[in-house]
C-alpha positions, 0 to 999 in steps of 0.5 A, spaced: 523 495 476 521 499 471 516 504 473 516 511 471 512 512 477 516 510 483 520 516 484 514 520 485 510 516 489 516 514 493 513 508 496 520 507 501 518 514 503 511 512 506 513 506 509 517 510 514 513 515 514 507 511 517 511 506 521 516 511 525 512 517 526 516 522 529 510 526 531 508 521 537 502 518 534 500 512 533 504 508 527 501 504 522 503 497 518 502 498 512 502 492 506 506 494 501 506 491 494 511 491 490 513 485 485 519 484 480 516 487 473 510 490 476 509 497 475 503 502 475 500 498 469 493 496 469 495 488 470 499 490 477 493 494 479 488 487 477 493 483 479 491 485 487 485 489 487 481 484 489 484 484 496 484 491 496 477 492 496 475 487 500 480 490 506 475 496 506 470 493 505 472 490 512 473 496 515 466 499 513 463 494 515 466 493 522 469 487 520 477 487 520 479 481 516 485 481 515 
């Protein structure tokens, strides 16, 4: 994949850090989306947005639907 963001983002890096948290806290399960030839471009973004919206306006209105 060639996205000059992923070094910074460290997308790995989150997954771990919110599934194994070393602090005792409540782990979370996150959906991380990466795809072959996507990168941080307008059409990877549009490409799922839909889904992201709907996911918090689940949770705004109590409603989870995932």
């Amino acid at each position: 994949m060639n996205d000059e963001y992923l070094t910074y983002l460290a997308p790995e890096k989150l997954k771990k850090s919110a599934e194994e948290n070393p602090n005792g806290l409540k782990c979370v399960s996150i959906q991380l989306n990466m795809y072959e030839d996507y990168e941080h471009s307008y059409y990877f973004v549009a490409s799922f947005i839909e889904d992201h919206l709907k996911y918090h306006a689940s949770i705004l209105s109590g409603e989870n639907i995932q």
